[in-house]
Each structure stands twice: as C-alpha cells, then as structure tokens.
N, C-alpha and C positions, 0 to 999 in steps of 0.2 A: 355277538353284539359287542360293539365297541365299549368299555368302559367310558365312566366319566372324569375319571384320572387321566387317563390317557387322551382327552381331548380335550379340556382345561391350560395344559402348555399353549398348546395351538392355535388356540383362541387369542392366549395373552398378547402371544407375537403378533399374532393377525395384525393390528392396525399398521403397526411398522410394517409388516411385509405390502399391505397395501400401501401404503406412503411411498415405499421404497419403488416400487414396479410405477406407479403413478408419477410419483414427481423427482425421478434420479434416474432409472432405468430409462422410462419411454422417453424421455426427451434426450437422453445423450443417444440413443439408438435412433430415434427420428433425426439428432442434427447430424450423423456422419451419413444418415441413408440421405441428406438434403444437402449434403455436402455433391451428392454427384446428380444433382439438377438445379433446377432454375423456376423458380416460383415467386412470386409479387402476393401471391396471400390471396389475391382475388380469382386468378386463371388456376387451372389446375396446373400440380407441378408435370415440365417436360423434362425428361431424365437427355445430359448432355456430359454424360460420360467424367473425364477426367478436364473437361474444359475448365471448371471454375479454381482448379489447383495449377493449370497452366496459365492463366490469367493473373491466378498470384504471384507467382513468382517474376511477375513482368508488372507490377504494382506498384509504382516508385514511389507513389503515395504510400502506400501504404508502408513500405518500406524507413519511409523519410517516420512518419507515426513510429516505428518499431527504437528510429534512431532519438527520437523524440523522449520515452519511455527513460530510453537506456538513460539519458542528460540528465535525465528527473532523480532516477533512480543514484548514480553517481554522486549529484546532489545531496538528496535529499538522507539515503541510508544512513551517511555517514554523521550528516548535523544529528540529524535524529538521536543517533545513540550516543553521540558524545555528549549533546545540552540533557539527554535524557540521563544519563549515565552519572553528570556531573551532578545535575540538580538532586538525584536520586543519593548520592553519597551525604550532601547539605544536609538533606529530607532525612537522612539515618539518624544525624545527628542529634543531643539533647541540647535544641534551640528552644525558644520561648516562641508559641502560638505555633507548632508543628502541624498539629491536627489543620488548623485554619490554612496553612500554608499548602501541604495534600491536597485538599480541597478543591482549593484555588488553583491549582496546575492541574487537576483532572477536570475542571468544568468545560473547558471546550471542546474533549470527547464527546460530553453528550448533547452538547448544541449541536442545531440542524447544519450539516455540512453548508447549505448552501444559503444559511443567513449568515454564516460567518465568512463564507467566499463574497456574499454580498457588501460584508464588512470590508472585507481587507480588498476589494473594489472599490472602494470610498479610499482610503487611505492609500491607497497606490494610484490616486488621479492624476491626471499628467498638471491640472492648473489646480486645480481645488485640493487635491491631497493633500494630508498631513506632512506624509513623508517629504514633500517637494516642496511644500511651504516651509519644513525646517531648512530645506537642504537652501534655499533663496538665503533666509534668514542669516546664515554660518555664508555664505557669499559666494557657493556653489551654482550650479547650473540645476538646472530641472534634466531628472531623465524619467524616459519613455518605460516605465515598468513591464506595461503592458501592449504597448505599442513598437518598442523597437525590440524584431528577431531574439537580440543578444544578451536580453535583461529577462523577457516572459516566462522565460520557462523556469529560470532562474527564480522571478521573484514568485514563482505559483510554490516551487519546492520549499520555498522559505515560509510558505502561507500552511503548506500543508504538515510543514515541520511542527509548527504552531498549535496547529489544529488537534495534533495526534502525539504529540509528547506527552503528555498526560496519561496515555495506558501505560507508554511504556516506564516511565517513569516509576509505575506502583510493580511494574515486572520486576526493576531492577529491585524494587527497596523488599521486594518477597524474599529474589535472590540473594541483597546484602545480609540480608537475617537469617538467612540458613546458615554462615559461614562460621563455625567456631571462634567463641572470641578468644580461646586459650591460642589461638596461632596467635590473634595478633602480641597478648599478653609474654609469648615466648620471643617473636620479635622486640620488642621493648627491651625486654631485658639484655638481648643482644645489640642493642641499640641502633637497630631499623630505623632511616628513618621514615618520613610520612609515603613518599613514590616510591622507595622499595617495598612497602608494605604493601600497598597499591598495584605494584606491581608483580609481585611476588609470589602473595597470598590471595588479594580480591579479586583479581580479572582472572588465574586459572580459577576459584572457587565456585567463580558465578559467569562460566562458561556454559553449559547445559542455557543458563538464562540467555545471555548474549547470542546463542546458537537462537533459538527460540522468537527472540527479539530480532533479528536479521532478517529470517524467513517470513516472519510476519510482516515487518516493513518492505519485505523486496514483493510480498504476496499482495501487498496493498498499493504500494508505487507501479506495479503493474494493470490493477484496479483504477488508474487514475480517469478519473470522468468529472466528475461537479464540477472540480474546479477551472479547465480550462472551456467545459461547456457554457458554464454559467459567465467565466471571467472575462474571453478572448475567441469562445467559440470557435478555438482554434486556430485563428490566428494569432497577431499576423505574416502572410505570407507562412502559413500551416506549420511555424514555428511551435507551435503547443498543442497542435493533431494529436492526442497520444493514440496507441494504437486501439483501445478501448472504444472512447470516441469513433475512433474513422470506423469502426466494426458497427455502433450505430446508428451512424449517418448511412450504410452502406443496408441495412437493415428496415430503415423505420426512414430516412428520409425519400432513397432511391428504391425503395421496396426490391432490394436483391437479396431475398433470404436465402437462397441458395449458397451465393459468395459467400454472404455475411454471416453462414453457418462455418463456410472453407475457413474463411479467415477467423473466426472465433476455436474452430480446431487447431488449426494449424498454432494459435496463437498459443490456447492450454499446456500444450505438449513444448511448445518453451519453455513457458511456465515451469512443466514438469525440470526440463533439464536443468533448469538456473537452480532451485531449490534442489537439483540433489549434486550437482557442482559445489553450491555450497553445504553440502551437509559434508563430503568429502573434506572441502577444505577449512571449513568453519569448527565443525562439532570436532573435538578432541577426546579420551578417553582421558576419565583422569587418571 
C-alpha cells in the first residue's frame, strides 16, 4: 500500500501539471499539428501537407507586417530606454514630491491600452487634434499622423513609448539602487565628472537591467496589436499591418486557422532568434 507521504507531493503539483498539459502543452502541440492543415473552425480540419508554409513564404503581406514590426521596433526600443533611463536617473534623485512624481509616470501602465490609444487618437487628428492645432498655431502645416504611410507607424511608436515607460522606468530606478554608492564617492574624489560617472560606473552596473529592459521591450514591440488595430486598423495603405495583427485578421477575420497557426509559428521562433541575438550581443559579464 502506497503511503500517504509518498502521495502528498503529488497531489501538491497536480494542479500545475494539470494547468501545464491543459493550457501550454495542448495548444502548442494542436497549433504545429494545424499548422500542416486547413480549417475555418466550422468544417472539419483537411490536412494539406506543407502548403500553408509554402504559401508563407510567398506572403508579401505578410512580409510587408514583419517589415512593419521591425520600423516599430527600431523606433520605438531605443526612445523607450533612453526617456525611460533618463527619467529613471531624475526619479533617483533627492527631488521634492518623488513619490508623487513615480506615480505619475507609472499610471499609464495600468490604463486600458486601448482608452489611451483612443486618447492619443483624439490628439493625433488630422483637423481637430491637439497636436496639429499647435503645429497651425507656431505657422506650421498640419500633418497626416495617422493618415500619411510616413508618419503612422512612427507616431503609433511614440504613443506606445508613452504608454509603457512607466514599468521600465521603476526597472531602471530597482537597478540604479543596487549600484554601490562607494563607486560613485571614489570617482568624486578622483574628480569624475557627472557622464564619466554615468558612463563608467552606472550603464556597466545596471547592464543585467538594460539586458532585461531590451528583451522585454523588443518582446512587446513584437506583441504590437491595440494600437494599430484600434488606431489605423492597419492602415494606411497596410503601413501599420504589424505582423500580430495580420496573424489575426488571417485567424478570426478570413477564418484561416491553419495559416494563421503557420504564421503565428513561424512568427515565435523569430521571436526566439531576435531575443537570443540579443542576449549574445546585449548581456555582458561583468
């Protein structure tokens, strides 16, 4: 007879191993076996081999999406950690109303993505908007935010900049506070000044952060959906398709869940490679 020590462990795990086989297991093992048919949800699936991975690779749609991603991300990585990095250096400091100031730059984290895309929709109007009502005013022209190819995707990166500097901002101010303040105290007295210090001592200290903060922003600017769904719906002229998007239009509008599993695979395993290209070139030993 089994003891009841010995079945006590087993038990504990059980929910997670249920969880695990339920909702991580079956459905990535369902989407690569649906990757090699063709199903609409309502017919049963008909299995068509390696077709929907040759069909991707001839998807200039989709492609144009991947090139779309990539603009966002270019964008958007780099503002992100510098406004977040800078703000985050301020936020270290012994200012007056600190706490209040934190705050205030993490609160559009937890608003609903898409009232604050609904927001910065109002403020990016081509007649009514803020922003093009200033730009009249100073004796500029009005431009197309979200109408003209060359601006959209552009001004979506800046909205999402926005939106998501506030986590990383409290990443950085974790990381600035791990950093020994006897370095900086031993620089002083060599008389470092403020960007050798900066440079020197706090961008290697709070590299592990930075590594951290990359991955997560490049892991999310790959995520990108609400905003061009809800802003531009992709356009115009499929300027702001990201490839997220075009995987659920191809999914849930054309009911191609076969594709739209190929293209959701195919898409992860970028995913994989971009995050460990940069783990290569990003993470440092220190």
């Amino acid at each position: 007879m089994v003891s009841k020590r010995k079945i006590v462990p087993y038990l504990l795990v059980s929910p997670y191993i249920v969880h695990f086989f339920l909702f991580i297991a079956f459905p990535v093992i369902f989407s690569v076996v649906l990757t090699f048919h063709n199903w609409n949800i309502i017919s049963p699936m008909e299995y068509t081999g390696l077709n929907n991975y040759i069909r991707l690779f001839n998807d200039a749609t989709f492609f144009k999406s991947l090139i779309n991603t990539l603009i966002f991300l270019v964008i958007h990585i780099p503002l992100q950690i510098t406004v977040a990095l800078f703000l985050a250096e301020i936020l270290n400091q012994k200012i007056k109303l600190r706490g209040i100031f934190r705050g205030a730059f993490f609160m559009p984290v937890i608003v609903s993505g898409v009232v604050v895309t609904i927001l910065w929709q109002q403020l990016y109007g081509f007649d009514t908007g803020l922003l093009n009502r200033l730009l009249v005013k100073v004796g500029l022209s009005k431009i197309g935010w979200l109408t003209d190819p060359n601006w959209a995707m552009p001004s979506i990166a800046i909205m999402a900049t926005w939106k998501n500097v506030g986590l990383y901002i409290v990443l950085f101010l974790v990381g600035l506070q791990t950093v020994p303040p006897q370095y900086y105290e031993a620089a002083d007295l060599e008389g470092a000044t403020n960007l050798q210090k900066f440079f020197k001592i706090t961008l290697p200290m709070i590299n592990p952060t930075i590594f951290m903060v990359v991955v997560l922003s490049t892991i999310g600017g790959f995520s990108l959906f609400i905003e061009p769904y809800v802003m531009t719906g992709g356009g115009p002229l499929n300027s702001t398709i990201s490839a997220v998007l075009y995987i659920y239009k191809q999914g849930f509008f054309y009911y191609r869940m076969g594709y739209a599993a190929t293209l959701g695979f195919f898409f992860a395993m970028l995913i994989l490679a971009v995050v460990m290209i940069q783990k290569k070139f990003v993470e440092k030993d220190k």
